[in-house]
C-alpha positions as CSV (number, residue, x, y, z in Angstrom):
1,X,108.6,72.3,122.6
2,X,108.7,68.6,122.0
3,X,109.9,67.7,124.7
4,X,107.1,69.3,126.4
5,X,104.2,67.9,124.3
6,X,106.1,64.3,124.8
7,X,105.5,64.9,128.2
8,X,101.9,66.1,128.1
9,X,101.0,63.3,126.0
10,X,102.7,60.7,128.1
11,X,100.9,61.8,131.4
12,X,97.5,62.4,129.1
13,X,95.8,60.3,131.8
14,X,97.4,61.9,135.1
15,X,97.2,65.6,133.9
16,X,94.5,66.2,131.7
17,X,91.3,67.9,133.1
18,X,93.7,69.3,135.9
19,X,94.3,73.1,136.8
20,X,97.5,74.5,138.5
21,X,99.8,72.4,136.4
22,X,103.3,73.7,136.1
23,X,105.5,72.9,133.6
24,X,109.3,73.6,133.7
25,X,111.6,73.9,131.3
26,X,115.4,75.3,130.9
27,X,115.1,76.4,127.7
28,X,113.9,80.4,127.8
29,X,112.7,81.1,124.6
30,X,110.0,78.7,125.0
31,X,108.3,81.1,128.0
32,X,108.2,84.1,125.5
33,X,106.8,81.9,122.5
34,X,103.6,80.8,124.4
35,X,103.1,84.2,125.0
36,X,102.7,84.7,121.8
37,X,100.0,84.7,119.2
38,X,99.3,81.7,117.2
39,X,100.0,82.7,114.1
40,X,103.2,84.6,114.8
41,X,104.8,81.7,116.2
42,X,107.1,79.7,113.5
43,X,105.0,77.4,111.8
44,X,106.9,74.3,112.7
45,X,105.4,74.9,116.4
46,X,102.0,76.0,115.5
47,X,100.7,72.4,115.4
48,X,102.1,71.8,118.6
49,X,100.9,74.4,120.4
50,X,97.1,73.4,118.9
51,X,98.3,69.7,120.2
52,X,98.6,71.4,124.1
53,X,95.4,73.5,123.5
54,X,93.8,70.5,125.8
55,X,96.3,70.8,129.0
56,X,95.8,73.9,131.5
57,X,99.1,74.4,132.9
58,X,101.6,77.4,133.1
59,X,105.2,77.2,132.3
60,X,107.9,78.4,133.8
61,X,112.2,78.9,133.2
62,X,114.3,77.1,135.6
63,X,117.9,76.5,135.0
64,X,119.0,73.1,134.2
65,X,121.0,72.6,137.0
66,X,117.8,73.1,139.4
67,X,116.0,70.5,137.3
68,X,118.1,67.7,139.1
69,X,116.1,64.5,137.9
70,X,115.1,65.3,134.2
71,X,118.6,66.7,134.1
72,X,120.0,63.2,135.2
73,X,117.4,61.0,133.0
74,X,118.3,63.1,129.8
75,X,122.2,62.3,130.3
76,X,121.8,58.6,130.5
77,X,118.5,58.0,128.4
78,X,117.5,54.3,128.1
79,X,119.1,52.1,125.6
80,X,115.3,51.0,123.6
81,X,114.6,51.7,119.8
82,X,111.4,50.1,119.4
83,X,108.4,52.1,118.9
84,X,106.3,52.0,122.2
85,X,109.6,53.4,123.5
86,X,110.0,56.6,121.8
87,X,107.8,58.6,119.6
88,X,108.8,60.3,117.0
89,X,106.6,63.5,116.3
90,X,106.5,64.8,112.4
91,X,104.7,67.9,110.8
92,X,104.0,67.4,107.2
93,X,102.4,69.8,107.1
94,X,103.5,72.2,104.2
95,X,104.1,76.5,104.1
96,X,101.3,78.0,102.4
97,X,102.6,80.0,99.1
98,X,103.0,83.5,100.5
99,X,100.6,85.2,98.2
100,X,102.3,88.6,97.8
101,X,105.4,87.7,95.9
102,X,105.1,85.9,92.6
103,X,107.5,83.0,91.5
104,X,109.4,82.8,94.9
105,X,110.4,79.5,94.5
106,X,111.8,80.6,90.9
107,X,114.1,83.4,92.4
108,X,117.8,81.9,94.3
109,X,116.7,84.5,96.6
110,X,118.8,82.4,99.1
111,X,121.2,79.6,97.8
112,X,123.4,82.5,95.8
113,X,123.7,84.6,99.2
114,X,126.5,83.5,101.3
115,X,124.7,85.1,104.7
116,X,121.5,83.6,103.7
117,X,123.1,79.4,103.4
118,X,125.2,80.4,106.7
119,X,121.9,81.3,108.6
120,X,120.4,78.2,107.1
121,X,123.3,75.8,107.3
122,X,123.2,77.0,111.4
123,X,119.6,76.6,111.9
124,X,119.4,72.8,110.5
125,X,122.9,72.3,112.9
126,X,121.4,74.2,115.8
127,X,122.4,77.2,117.5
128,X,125.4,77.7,120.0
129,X,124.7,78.6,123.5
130,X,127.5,81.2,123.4
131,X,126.8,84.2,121.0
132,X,130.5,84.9,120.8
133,X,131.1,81.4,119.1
134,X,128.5,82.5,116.2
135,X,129.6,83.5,112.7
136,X,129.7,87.7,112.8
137,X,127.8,88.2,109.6
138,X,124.9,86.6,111.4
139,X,124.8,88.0,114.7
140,X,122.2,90.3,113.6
141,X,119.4,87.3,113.8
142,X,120.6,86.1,117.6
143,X,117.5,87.7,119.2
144,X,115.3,86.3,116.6
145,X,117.2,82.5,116.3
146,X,114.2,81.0,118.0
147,X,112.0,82.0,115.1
148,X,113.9,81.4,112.4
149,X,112.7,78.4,110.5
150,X,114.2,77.1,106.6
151,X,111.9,75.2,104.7
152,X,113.2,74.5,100.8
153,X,115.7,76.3,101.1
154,X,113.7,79.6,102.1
155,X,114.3,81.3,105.4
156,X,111.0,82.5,107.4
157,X,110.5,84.2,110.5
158,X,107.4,83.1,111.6
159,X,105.2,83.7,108.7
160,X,107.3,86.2,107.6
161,X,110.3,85.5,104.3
162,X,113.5,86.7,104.9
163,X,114.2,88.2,102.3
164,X,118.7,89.3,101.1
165,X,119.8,92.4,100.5
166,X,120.2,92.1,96.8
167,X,115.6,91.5,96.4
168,X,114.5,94.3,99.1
169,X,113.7,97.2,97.1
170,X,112.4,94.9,94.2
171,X,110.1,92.9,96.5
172,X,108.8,96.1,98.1
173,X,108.3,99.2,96.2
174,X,106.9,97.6,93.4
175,X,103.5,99.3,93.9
176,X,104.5,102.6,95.1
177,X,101.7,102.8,97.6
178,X,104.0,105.1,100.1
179,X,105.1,105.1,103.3
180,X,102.5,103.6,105.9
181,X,101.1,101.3,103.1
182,X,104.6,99.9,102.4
183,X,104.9,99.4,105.8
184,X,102.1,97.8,106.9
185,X,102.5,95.0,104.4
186,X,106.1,94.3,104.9
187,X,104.6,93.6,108.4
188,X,102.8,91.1,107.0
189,X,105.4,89.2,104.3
190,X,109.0,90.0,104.6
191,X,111.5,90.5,107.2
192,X,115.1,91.7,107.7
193,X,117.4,93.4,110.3
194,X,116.5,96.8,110.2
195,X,113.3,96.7,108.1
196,X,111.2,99.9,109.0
197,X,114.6,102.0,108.6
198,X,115.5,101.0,105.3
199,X,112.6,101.1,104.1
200,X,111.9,105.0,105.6
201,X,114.7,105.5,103.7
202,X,113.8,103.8,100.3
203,X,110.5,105.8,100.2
204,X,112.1,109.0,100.9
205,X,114.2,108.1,98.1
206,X,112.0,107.5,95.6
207,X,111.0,110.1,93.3
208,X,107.4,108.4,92.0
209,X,106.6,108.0,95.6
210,X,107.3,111.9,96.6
211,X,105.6,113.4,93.6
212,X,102.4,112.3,94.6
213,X,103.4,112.2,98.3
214,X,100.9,113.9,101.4
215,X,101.8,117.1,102.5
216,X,104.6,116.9,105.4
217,X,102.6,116.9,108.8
218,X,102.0,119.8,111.2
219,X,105.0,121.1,113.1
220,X,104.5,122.5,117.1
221,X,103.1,125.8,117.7
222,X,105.5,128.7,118.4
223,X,104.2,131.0,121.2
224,X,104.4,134.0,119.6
225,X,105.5,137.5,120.9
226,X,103.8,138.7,123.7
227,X,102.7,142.5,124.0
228,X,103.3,144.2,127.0
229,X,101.1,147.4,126.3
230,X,97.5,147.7,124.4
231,X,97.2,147.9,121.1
232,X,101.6,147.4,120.9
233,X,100.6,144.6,118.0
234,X,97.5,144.5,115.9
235,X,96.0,142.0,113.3
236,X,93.5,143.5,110.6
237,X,91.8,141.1,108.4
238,X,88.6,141.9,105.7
239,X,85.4,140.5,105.1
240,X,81.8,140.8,103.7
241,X,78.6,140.5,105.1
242,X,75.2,140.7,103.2
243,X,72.8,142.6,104.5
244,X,69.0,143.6,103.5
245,X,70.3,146.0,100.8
246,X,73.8,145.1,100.0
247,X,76.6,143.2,100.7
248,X,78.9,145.5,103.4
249,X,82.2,145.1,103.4
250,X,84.0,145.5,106.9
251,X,87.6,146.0,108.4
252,X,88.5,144.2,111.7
253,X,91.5,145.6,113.8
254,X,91.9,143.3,117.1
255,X,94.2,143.7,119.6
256,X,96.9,141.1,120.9
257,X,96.9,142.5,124.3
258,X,93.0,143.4,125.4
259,X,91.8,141.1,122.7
260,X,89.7,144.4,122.0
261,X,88.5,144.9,118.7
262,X,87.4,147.8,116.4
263,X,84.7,146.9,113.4
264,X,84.9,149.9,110.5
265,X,83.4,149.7,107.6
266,X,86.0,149.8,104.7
267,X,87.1,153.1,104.1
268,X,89.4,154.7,105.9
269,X,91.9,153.2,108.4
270,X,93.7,156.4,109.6
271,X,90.6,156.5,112.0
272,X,90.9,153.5,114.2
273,X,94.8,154.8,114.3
274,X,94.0,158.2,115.4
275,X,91.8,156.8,118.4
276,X,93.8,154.2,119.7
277,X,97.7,155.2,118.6
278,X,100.0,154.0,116.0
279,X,100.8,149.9,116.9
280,X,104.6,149.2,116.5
281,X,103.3,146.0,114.5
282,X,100.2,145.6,112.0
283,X,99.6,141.0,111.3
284,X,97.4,140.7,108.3
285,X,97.1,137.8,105.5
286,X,98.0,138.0,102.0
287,X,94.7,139.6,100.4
288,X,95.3,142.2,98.0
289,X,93.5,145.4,100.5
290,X,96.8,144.8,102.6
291,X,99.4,143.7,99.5
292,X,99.7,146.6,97.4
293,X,101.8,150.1,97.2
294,X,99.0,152.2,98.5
295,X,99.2,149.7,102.1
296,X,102.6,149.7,102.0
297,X,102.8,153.8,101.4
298,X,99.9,153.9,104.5
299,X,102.6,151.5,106.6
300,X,105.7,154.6,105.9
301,X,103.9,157.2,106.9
302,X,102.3,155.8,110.2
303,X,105.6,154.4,110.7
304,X,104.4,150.7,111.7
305,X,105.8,147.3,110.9
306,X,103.7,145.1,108.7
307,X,103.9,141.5,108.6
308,X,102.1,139.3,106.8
309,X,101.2,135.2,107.4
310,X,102.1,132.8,105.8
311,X,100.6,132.2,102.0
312,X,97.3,129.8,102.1
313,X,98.0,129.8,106.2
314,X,95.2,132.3,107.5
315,X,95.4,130.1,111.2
316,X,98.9,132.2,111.1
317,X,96.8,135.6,111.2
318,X,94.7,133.3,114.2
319,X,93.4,136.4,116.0
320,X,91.9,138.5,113.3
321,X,90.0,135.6,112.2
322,X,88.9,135.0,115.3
323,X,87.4,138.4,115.5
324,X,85.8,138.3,112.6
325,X,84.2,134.7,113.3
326,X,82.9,137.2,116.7
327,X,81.9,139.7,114.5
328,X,79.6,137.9,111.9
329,X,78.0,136.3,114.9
330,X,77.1,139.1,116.5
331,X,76.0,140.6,112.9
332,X,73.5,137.8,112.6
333,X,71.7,137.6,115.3
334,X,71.0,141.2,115.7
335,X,70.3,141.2,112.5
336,X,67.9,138.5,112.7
337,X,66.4,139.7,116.2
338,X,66.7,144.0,114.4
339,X,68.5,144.9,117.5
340,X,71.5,147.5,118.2
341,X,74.7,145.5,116.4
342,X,77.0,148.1,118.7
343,X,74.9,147.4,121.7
344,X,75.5,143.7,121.2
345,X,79.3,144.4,120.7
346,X,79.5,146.9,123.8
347,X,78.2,143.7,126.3
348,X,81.1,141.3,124.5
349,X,83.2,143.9,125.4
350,X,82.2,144.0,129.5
351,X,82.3,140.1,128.8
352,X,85.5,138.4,130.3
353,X,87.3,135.8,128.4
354,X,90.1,133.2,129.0
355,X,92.4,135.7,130.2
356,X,90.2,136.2,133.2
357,X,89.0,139.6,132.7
358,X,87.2,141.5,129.7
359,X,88.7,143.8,126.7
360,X,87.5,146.7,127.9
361,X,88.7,146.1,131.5
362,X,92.2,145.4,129.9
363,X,92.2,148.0,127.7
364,X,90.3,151.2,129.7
365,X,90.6,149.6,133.1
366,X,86.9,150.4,133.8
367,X,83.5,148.7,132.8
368,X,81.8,150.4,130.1
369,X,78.3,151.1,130.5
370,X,76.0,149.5,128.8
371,X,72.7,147.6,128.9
372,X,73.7,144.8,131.5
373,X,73.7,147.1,135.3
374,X,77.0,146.7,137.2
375,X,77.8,148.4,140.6
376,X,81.7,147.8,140.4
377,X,82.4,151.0,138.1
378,X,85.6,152.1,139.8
379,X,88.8,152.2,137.6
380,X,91.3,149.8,137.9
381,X,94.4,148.6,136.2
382,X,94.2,144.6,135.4
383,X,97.7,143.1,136.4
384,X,99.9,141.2,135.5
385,X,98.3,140.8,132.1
386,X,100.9,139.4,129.8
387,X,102.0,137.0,132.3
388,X,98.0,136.1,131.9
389,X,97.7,135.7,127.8
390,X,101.5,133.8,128.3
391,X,100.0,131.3,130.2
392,X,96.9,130.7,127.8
393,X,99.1,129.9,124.9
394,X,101.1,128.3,126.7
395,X,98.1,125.9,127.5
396,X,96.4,126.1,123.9
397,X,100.0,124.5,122.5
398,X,99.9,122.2,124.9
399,X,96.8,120.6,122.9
400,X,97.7,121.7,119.6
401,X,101.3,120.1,120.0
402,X,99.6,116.6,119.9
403,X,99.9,114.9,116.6
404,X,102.8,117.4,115.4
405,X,106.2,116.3,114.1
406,X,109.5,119.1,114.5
407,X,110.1,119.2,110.8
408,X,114.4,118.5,110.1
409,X,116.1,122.1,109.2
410,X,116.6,122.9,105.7
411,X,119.9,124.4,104.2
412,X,120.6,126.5,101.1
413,X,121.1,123.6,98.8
414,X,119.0,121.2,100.1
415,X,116.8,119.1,97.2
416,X,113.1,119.3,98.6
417,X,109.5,118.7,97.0
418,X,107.4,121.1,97.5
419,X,103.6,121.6,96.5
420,X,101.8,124.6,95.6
421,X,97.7,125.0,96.1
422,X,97.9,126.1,92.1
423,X,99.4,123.0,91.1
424,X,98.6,119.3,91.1
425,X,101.5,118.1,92.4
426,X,104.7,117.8,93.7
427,X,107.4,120.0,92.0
428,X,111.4,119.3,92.3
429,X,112.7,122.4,93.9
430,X,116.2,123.8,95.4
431,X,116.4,125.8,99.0
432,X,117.2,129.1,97.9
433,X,116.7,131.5,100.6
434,X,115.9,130.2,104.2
435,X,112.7,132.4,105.7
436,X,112.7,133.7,109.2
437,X,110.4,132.1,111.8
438,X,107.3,134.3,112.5
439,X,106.2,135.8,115.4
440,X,102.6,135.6,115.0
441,X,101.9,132.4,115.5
442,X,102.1,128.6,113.8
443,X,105.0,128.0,111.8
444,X,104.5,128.1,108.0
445,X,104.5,125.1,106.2
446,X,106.9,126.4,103.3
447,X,110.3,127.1,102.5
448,X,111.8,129.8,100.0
449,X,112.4,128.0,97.2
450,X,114.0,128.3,93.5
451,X,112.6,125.9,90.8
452,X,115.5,123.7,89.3
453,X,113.8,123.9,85.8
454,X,113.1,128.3,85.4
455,X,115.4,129.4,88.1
456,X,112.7,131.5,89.4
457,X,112.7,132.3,93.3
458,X,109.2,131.7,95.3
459,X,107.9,131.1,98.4
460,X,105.7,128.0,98.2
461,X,103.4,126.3,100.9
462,X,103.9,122.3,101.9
463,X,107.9,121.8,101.0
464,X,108.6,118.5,101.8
């Protein structure tokens, strides 16, 4: 680099002004530090790099045995030591007090670590050619060497302190402001081999950190079990609605197969059975209509499997809500317009979806008659339907997969922290009992759990 401002200044009068000026040089790193920005070059080379601000030219690696005459010149330099014959260029120019860490100067963060005064001592002396001829405890810092700079007895990478093994976790985790924060501003201070592992690892580590940590972040969508005949799995799910006189309660049953769906009001669900068979599998969530012995009584003796989702996870239980959101729309606006609600739900029905072809056609094979006039009103079986809803899932994970992380296994015995929505924070748990993956849908964002302090078993949303 001063060799190449030397030059520039010399030939001031020849080259400044000029485009399509070519510089070349045999020594590499220089190529990648002008591609660089300013202020992550090493400080020493900042004020030369403002000093060649003035000069458009481009420069370019050549090895020294191409450059044939400043190759020659620089092996038999002239013999003159007065000052018009060479110039001698300084920086005074001091490091600003980094302002992050207090009382650096204080702390023999380097001059009592023995790989700290070798990387030093080797910098001031210069750096071999040959990496095999460099000490092995430094090795590490060969692919940064060319922005490695000491100054009083401190060792920066660019703007950057490198900091010894012995002062990492002091330096950083002293606020506890987690993982990205911690981070970002080692980014900005301190550096060592292997940085954004270790300290991964430190905040994983730290128990004031993971008390108060985020929930862990989505995992990928599991496709779940596709039906091969109607009404083969079901999803039920409850809600109200207020109308003029009361508030109505209601009880959805959807199909996975047709996506067809019945609308009751609560009372009795043999009658949705009886019209449409007994479903090998009945999805609902966790409300108490579904959770108690009369339910689970109901479930023996129509001989059906219930499964629930996953606590606090009603996107599990995806296509019953998805009914009902249907269902309260079509509740509002005929009640708002005093129109027919199972008019208005016998033209959703006719309606095709994003299978390609409507419930009722999936589910009766025929168009049922209604307000809207047809002229097709033959009956005919839809094919290939599950291959139909597997490719719609398989394209709704597609999107939903962005932004998800695959979440590392848990074993019986594994210390986790998990959080419960009744709780304030993070609790210090043991894996118990591992759950089995459901079939309806996201994956739950819990583990089975037994609590280190009661020895109680639970299953508890957002382990960690």
């Amino acid at each position: 680099m001063l060799a190449v401002l030397f030059a520039c200044k010399r030939f001031h009068q020849y080259i400044c002004g000029r485009k399509n000026i070519t510089i070349e040089t045999d020594h590499s790193p220089l190529i990648n530090i002008f591609k660089k920005q300013l202020l992550k070059t090493p400080k020493r080379l900042q004020q030369m790099i403002l000093e060649l601000q003035k000069y458009n030219f481009t420069i370019k690696y050549k090895k020294g045995a191409e450059i044939y005459v400043a190759d020659t010149l620089s092996r038999a330099p002239e013999d003159c030591h007065s000052q018009s014959c060479v110039e001698i260029y300084k920086i005074d120019k001091e490091f600003r007090q980094l302002n992050n860490i207090n009382d650096i100067e204080d702390k023999p963060i380097s001059t009592k670590d023995n790989v700290m005064q070798i990387l030093i001592k080797t910098i001031k002396d210069g750096w071999t050619e040959d990496k095999s001829k460099v000490n092995d405890n430094i090795k590490q810092y060969w692919k940064v060497r060319d922005e490695l700079i000491t100054n009083n007895n401190l060792l920066f990478k660019g703007n950057r302190l490198v900091v010894p093994p012995q002062m990492r976790r002091e330096i950083l985790n002293k606020p506890h402001q987690g993982m990205e924060s911690t981070l970002k501003l080692a980014r900005e201070t301190v550096y060592w081999i292997g940085i954004t592992d270790e300290i991964k690892q430190m905040i994983q580590a730290c128990e004031i950190c993971n008390v108060d940590a985020r929930l862990q972040q989505r995992e990928p969508l599991i496709i779940p079990v596709i039906p091969r005949t109607p009404f083969e799995i079901i999803s039920m799910d409850v809600f109200e609605f207020p109308t003029k006189n009361k508030t109505k309660y209601f009880l959805i049953t959807v199909d996975h197969y047709s996506d067809f769906f019945e609308i009751d009001e609560l009372d009795n669900l043999s009658a949705t059975l009886s019209r449409h068979g007994v479903p090998g599998k009945v999805i609902t969530d966790n409300g108490t209509n579904f959770m108690n012995s009369e339910f689970r009584k109901f479930a023996d003796k129509w001989e059906f499997n219930h499964q629930t989702s996953s606590p606090h996870h009603q996107q599990a239980n995806g296509k019953a809500e998805a009914a009902v959101k249907i269902a309260k729309h079509l509740l509002k606006k005929t009640l708002a317009t005093n129109s027919d609600f199972y008019k208005a739900l016998l033209i959703w029905r006719n309606t095709p979806n994003n299978i390609g072809s409507s419930p009722a056609k999936r589910l009766f094979c025929r168009w049922l008659r209604c307000d809207i006039p047809a002229t097709n009103l033959n009956q005919e079986v839809v094919p290939d339907v599950p291959n139909q809803i597997k490719q719609q899932r398989t394209y709704n994970k597609k999107y939903f997969d962005k932004g998800t992380q695959k979440e590392k296994d848990l074993k019986i015995g594994d210390e986790t922290k998990h959080y419960s929505h009744n709780e304030t924070k993070h609790q210090e748990t043991e894996v118990a009992r591992i759950t089995d993956s459901p079939s309806n849908g996201k994956r739950p964002p819990y583990r089975t759990t037994s609590s280190k302090t009661s020895g109680t078993t639970a299953s508890s949303p957002g382990t960690k």
